[in-house]
VOPAGU-2260 file (C-alpha; in pm, 1 decimal, decimal comma):
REM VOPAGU-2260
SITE   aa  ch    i         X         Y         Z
SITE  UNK   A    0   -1747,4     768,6    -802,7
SITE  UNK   A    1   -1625,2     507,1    -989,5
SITE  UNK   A    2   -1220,9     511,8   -1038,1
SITE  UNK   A    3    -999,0     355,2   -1306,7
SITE  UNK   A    4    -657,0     367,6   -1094,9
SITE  UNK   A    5    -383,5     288,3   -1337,7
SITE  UNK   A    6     -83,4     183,9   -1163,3
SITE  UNK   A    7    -259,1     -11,3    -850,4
SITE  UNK   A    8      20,0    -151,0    -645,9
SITE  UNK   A    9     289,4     145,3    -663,0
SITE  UNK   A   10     473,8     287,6    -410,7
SITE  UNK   A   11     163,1     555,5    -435,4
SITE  UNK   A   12    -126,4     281,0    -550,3
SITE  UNK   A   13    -136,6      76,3    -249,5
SITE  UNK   A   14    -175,5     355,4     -55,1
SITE  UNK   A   15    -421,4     519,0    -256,9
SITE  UNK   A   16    -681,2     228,5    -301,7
SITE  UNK   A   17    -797,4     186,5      87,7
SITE  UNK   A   18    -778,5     572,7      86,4
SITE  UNK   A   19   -1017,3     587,0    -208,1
SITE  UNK   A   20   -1235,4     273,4    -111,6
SITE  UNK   A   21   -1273,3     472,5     262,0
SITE  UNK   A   22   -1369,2     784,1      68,0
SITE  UNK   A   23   -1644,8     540,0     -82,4
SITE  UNK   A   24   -1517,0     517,6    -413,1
SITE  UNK   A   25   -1529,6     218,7    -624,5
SITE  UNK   A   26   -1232,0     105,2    -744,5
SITE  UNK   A   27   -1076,9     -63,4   -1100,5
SITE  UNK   A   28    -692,2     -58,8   -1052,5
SITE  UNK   A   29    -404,3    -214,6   -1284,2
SITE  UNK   A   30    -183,0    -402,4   -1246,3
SITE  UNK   A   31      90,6    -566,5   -1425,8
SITE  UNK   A   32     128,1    -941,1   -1300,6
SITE  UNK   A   33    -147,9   -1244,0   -1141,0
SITE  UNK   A   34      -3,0   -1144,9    -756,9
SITE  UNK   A   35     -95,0    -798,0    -769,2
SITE  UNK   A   36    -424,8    -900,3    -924,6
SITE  UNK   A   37    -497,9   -1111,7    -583,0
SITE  UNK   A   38    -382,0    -797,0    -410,8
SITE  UNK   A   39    -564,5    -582,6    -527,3
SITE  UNK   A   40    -888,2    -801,1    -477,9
SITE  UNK   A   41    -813,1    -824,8    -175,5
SITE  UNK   A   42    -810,3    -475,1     -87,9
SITE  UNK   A   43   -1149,5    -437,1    -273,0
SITE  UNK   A   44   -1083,4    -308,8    -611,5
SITE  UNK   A   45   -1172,5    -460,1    -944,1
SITE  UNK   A   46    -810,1    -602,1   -1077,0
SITE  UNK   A   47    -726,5    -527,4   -1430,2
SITE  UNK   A   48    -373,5    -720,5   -1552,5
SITE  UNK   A   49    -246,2    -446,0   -1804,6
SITE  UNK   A   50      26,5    -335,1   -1987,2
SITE  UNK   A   51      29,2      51,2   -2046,4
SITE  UNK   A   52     215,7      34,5   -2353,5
SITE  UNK   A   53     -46,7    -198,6   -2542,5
SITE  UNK   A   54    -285,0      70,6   -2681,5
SITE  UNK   A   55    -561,3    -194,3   -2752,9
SITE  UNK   A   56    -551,8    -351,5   -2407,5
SITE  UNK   A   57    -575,6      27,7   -2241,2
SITE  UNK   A   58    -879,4      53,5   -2456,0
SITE  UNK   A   59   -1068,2    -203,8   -2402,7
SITE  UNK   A   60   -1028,7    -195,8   -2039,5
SITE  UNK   A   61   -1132,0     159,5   -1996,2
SITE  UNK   A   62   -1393,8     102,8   -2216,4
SITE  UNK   A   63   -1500,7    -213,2   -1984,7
SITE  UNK   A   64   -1467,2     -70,7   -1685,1
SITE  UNK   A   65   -1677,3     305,0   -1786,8
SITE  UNK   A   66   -1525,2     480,5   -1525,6
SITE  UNK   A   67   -1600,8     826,3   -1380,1
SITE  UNK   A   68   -1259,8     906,3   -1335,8
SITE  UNK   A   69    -909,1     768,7   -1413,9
SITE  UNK   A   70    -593,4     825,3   -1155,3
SITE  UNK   A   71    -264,3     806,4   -1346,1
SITE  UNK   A   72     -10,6     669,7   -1076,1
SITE  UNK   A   73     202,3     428,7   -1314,5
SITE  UNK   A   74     598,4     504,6   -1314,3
SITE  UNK   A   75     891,6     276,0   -1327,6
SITE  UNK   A   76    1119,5     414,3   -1109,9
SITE  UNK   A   77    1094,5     127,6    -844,7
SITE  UNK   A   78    1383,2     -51,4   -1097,6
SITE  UNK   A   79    1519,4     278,5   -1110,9
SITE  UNK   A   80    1460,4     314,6   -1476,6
SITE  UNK   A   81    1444,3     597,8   -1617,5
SITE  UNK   A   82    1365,5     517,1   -1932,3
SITE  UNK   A   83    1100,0     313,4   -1904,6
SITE  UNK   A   84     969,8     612,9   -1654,9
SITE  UNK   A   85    1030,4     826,5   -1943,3
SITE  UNK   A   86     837,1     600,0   -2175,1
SITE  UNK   A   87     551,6     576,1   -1963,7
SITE  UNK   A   88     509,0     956,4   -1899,1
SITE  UNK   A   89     481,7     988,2   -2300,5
SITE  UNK   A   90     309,4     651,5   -2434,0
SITE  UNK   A   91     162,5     538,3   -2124,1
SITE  UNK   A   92     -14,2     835,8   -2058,0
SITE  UNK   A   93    -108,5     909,1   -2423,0
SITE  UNK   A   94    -262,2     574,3   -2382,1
SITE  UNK   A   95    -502,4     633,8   -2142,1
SITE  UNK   A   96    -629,7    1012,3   -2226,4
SITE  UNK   A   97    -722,1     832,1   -2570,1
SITE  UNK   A   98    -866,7     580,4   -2396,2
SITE  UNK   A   99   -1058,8     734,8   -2158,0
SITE  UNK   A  100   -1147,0     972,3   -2420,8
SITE  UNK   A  101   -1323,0     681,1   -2615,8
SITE  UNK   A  102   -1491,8     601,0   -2284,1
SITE  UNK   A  103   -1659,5     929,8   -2260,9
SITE  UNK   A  104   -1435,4     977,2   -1923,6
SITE  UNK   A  105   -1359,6    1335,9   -1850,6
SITE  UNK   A  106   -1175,9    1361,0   -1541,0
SITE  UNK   A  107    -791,7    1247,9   -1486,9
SITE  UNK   A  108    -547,3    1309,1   -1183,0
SITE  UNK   A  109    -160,4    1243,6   -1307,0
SITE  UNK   A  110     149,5    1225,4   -1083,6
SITE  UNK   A  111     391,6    1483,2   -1215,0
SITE  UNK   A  112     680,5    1601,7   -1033,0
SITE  UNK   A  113     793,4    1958,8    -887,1
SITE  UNK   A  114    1153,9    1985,0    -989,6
SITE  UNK   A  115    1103,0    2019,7   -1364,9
SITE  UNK   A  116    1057,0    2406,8   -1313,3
SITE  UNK   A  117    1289,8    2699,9   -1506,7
SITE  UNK   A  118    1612,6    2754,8   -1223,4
SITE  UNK   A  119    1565,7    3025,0    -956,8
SITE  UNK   A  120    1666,5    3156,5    -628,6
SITE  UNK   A  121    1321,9    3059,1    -431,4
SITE  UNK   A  122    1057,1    2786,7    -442,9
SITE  UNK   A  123     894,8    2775,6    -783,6
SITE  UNK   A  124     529,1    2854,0    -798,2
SITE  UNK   A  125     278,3    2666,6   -1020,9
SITE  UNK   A  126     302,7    2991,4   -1279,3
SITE  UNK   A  127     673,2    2891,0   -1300,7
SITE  UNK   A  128     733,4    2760,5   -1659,9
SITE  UNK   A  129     897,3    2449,2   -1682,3
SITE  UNK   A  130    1255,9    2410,0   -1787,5
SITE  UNK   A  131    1365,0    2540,6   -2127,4
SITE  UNK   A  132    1743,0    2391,7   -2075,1
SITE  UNK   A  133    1862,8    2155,1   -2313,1
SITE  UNK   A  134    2048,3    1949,6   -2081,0
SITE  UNK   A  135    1719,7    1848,6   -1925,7
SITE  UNK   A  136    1530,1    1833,9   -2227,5
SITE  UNK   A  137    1488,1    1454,0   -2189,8
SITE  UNK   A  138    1337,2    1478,7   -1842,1
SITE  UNK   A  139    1142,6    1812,4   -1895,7
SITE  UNK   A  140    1020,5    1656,1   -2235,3
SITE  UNK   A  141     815,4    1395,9   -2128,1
SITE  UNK   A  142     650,1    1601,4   -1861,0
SITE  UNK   A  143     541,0    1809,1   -2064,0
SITE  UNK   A  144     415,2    1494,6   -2322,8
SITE  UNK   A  145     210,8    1393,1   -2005,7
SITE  UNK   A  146      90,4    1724,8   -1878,8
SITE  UNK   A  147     -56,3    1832,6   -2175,5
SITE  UNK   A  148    -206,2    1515,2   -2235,0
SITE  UNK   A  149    -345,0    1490,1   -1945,7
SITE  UNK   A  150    -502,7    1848,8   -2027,3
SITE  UNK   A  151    -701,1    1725,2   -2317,1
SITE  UNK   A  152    -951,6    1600,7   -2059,7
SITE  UNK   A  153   -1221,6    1866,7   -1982,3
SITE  UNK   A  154   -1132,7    1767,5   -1619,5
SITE  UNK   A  155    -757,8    1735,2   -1542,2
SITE  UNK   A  156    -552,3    1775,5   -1207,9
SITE  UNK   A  157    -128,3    1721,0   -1269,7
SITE  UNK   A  158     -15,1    1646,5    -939,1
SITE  UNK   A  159     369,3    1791,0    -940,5
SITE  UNK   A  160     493,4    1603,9    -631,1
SITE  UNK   A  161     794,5    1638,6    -406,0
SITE  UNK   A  162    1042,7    1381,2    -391,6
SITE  UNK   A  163     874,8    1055,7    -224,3
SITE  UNK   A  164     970,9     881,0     121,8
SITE  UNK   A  165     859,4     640,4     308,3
SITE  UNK   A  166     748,5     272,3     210,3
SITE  UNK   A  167     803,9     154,0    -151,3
SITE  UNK   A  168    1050,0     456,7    -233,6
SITE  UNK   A  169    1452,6     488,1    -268,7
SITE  UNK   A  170    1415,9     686,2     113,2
SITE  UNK   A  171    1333,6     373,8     331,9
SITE  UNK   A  172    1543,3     154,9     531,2
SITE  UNK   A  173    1661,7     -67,1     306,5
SITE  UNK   A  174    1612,7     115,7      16,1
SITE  UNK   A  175    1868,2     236,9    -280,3
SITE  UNK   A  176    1917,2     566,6     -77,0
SITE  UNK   A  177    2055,6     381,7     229,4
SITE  UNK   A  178    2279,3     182,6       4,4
SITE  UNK   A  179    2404,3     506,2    -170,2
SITE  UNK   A  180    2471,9     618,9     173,6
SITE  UNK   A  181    2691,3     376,3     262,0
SITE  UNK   A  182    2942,0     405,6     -37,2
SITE  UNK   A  183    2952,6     740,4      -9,8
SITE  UNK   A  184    2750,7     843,9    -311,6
SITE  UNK   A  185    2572,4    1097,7    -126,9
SITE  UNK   A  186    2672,8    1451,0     -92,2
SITE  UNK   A  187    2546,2    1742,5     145,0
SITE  UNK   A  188    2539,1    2056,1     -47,9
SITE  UNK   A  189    2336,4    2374,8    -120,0
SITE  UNK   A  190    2092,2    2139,0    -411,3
SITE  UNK   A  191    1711,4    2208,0    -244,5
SITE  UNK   A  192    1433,5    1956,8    -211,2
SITE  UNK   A  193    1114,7    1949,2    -160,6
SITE  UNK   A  194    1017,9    1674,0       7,2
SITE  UNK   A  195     657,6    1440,2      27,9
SITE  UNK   A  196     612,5    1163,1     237,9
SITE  UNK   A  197     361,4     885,5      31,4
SITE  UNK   A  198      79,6     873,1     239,8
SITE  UNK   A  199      46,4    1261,5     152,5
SITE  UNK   A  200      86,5    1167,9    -182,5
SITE  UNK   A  201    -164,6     933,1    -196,5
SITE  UNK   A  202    -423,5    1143,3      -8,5
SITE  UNK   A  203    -385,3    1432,9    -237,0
SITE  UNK   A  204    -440,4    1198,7    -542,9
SITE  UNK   A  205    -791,3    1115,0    -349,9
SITE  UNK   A  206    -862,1    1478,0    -272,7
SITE  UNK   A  207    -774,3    1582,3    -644,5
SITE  UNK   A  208   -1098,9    1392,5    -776,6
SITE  UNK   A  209   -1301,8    1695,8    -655,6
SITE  UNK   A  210   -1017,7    1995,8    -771,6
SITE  UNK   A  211   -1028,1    2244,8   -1031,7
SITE  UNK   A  212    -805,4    2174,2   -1333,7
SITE  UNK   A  213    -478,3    2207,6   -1337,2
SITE  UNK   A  214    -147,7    2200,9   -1188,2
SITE  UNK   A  215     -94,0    2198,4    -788,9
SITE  UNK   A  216     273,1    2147,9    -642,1
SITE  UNK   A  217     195,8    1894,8    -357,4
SITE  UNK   A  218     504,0    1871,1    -106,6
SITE  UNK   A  219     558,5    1929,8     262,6
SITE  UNK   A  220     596,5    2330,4     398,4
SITE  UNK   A  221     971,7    2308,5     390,1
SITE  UNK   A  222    1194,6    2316,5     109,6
SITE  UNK   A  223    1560,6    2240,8     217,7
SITE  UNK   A  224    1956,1    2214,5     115,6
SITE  UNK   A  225    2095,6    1886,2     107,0
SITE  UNK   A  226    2324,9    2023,5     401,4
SITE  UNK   A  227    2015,3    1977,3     579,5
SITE  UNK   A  228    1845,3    1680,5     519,0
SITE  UNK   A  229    2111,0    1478,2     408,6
SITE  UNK   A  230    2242,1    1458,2     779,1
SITE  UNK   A  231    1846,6    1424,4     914,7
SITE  UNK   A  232    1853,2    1111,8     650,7
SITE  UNK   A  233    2163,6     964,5     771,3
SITE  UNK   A  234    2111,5    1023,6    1153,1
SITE  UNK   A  235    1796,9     813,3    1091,4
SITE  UNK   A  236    1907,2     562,0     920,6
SITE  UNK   A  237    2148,7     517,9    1176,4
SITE  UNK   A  238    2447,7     630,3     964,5
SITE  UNK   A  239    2725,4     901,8     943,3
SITE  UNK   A  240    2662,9    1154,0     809,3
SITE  UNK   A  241    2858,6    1274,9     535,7
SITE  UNK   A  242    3133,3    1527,4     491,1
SITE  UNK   A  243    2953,4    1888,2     326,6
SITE  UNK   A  244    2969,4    1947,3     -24,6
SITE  UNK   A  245    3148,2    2236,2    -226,8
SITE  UNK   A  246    2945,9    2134,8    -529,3
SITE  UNK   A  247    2784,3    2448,4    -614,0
SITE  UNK   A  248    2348,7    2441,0    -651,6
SITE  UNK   A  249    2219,6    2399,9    -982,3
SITE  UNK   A  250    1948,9    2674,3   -1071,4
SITE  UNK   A  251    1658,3    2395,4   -1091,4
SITE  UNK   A  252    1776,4    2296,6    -760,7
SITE  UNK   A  253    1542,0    2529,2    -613,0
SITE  UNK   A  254    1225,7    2312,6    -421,5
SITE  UNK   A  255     872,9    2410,8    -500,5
SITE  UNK   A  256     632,7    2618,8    -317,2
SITE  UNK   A  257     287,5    2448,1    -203,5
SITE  UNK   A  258      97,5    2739,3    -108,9
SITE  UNK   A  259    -154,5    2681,6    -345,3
SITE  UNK   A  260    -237,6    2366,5    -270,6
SITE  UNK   A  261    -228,0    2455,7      87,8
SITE  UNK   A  262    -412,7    2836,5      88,0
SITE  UNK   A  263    -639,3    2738,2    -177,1
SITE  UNK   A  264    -748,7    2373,3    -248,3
SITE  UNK   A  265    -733,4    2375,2     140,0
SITE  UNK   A  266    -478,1    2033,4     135,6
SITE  UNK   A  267    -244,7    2012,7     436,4
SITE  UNK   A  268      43,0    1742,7     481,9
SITE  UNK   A  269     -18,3    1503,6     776,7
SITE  UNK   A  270     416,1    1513,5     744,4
SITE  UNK   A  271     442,3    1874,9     719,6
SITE  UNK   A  272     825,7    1858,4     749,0
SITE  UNK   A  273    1094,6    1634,1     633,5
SITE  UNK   A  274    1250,8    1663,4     966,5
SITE  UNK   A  275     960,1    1500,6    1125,6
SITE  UNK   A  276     907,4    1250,9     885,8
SITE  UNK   A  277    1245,0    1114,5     809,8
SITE  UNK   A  278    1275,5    1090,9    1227,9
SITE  UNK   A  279     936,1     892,4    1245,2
SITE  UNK   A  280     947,1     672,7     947,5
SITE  UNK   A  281    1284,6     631,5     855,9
SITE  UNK   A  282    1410,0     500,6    1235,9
């Protein structure tokens, strides 16, 4: 199959192009400057310079490259802004349904995420509606602009991850997490997380390309309390961990369930747990 990968040398895209080139795909993938370009030629894709937000440009270079399929992976939250993420969940995205539209392309696979569900007291469930409160309306809003976008294609798999670790992401050594860490910006409270390590990520964005429309929750088995894996995350980062939380859980605060993904679509986690993960990759 022939793949338009939009957002090539993400935390998620430079994971996913050897992934999809092994799976014998072929591969266009965007980028925004000339050294991701060379990267991404040198992993074996087509490079595509691109900026998601200029609807003419998206256009034309679906159009050029006639792909089978198109993998949304573009955010913004490597500067940690979140609205430009924002932005890109609503324009971006409208961007390149239209465009692949135009192309004739009728499959897409979009990152989402899995903590934009109504509040509860378990794991939500993919039949979970999303969030009607207001105070969220920003975030909730734009997933559902990209969602239902997305859903215009006769083909379409959202991929709701769990929070990302691992290389490229805030949870790395080095990374904004650590940093929060250390000024004591980081509390351990009741707040649950599910939690997905990238190179899951990535392999369920190559596994998608053969799912049945709609949306899957993709995270590891166990959701957990910050009183849990905020001391897991400090212990391997080599740093104290910090004092518990009062700070009551807010209802969204709830993790997602992946049994669907897992019973059904017959994915499994290589990182099953946090507790694993964070130990392994995070040392």
């Amino acid at each position: 199959m022939h793949v338009f990968l939009a957002g090539g040398t993400g935390a998620i895209g430079r994971l996913l192009l050897p992934l999809l080139r092994d799976a014998g795909h072929r591969v266009t993938a965007t980028t925004r400057t000339e050294a991701g370009a060379g990267q991404l030629r040198a992993a074996g894709a087509a490079a595509v310079r691109l900026d998601v937000f200029d609807r003419a440009a998206v256009t034309e270079a679906v159009r050029a490259a006639a792909p089978e399929a198109v993998i949304h992976q573009l955010t913004a939250l490597a500067d940690y802004d979140f609205a430009a993420n924002a932005r890109i969940r609503r324009e971006g995205t409208r961007n390149l349904v239209d465009a692949a539209r135009a192309a004739g392309v009728r499959r897409i696979v979009a990152q989402s995420i899995s903590w934009g569900y109504q509040g509860g007291d378990t794991p939500a469930d993919e039949a979970t509606p999303l969030d009607p409160d207001a105070d969220r309306a920003a975030l909730v809003g734009s997933l559902r602009v990209l969602e239902s976008a997305a859903a215009e294609l006769p083909e379409h798999v959202v991929l709701r991850y769990g929070m990302f670790y691992g290389p490229g992401t805030w949870y790395t050594p080095g990374g904004l997490v650590e940093e929060r860490l250390r000024r004591g910006e980081v509390t351990a409270g009741p707040a649950v997380t599910s939690w997905l390590h990238v190179t899951d990520a990535a392999r369920a964005a190559v596994a998608a390309l053969d799912w049945p429309s709609g949306v899957v929750n993709v995270t590891d088995d166990e959701p957990a309390a910050a009183a849990q894996w905020v001391p897991a995350l400090a212990a391997a980062l080599g740093l104290p961990a910090p004092a518990a939380s009062e700070a009551p859980r807010q209802p969204w605060e709830r993790g997602a369930d992946n049994s669907y993904a897992r019973k059904v679509l017959g994915w499994e986690p290589v990182h099953p747990s946090w507790r694993e993960g964070f130990a392994r990759h995070l040392g």
